[in-house]
C-alpha positions in Angstrom: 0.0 0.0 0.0 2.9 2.7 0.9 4.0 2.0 -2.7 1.0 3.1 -4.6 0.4 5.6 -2.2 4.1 6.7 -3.0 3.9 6.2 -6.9 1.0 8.0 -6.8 1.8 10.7 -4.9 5.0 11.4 -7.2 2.3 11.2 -10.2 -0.1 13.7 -9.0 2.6 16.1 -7.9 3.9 16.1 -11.4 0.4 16.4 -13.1 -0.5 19.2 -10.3 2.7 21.3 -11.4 1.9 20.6 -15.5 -1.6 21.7 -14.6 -0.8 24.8 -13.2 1.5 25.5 -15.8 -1.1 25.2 -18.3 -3.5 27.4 -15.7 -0.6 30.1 -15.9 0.1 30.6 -19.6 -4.0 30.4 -20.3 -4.2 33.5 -17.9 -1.4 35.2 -19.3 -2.7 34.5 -22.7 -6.5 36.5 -21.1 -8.3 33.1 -21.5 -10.2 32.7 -18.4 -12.0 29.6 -19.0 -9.7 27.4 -16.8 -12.7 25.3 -15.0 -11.8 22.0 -16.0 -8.3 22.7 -15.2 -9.6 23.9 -11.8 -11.1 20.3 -11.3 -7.9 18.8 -12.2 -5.4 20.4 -10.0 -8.3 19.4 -7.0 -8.5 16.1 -7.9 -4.3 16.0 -7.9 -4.4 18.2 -4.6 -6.9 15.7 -2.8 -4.9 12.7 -4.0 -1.5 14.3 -2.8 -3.6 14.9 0.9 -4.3 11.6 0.8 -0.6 10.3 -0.2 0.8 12.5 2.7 -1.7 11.0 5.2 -0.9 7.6 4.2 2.8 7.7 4.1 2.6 9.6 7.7 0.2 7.2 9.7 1.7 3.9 8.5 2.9 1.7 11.1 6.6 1.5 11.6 9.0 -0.3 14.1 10.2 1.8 16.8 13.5 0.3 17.2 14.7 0.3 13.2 12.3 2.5 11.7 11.2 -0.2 8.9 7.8 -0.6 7.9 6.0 -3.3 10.1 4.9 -6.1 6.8 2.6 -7.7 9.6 0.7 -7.1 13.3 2.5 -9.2 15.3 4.4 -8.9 18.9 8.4 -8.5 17.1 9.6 -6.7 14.1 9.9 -8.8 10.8 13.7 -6.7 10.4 15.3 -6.6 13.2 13.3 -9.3 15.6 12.7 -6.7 18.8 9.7 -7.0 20.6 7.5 -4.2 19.8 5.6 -2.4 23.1 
């Protein structure tokens, strides 16, 4: 799950920056009609919330710092007992 939530975090970043860009050079150019590119930047903004959230609450050991793979009582890396 942390990598999809990583690829597609990287993904919306870079679609949110083109998006802009086309946002930018429309406005520049006095063409105002940017709604659909409105939608798109908040579709890329909500999915980078969402990437951030994930990659911030996932569970990690406290002892290495390595993802936990499964619930259990000891970290699949380094084998301490988790509190």
């Amino acid at each position: 799950m942390r990598k999809v939530a990583n690829w597609a975090l990287a993904i919306a970043f870079v679609i949110f920056l083109i998006d802009w860009s086309v946002i930018g050079i429309k406005l520049l150019d006095n063409d105002y009609n940017i709604t659909a590119e409105a939608y798109i930047g908040l579709a890329c903004f909500i999915v980078i919330i969402a990437g951030v959230l994930i990659r911030s609450f996932t569970d990690r050991c406290p002892h290495c710092g390595k993802i936990m793979l499964i619930k259990g009582a000891y970290c699949s890396h380094c084998g301490k007992k988790i509190d």
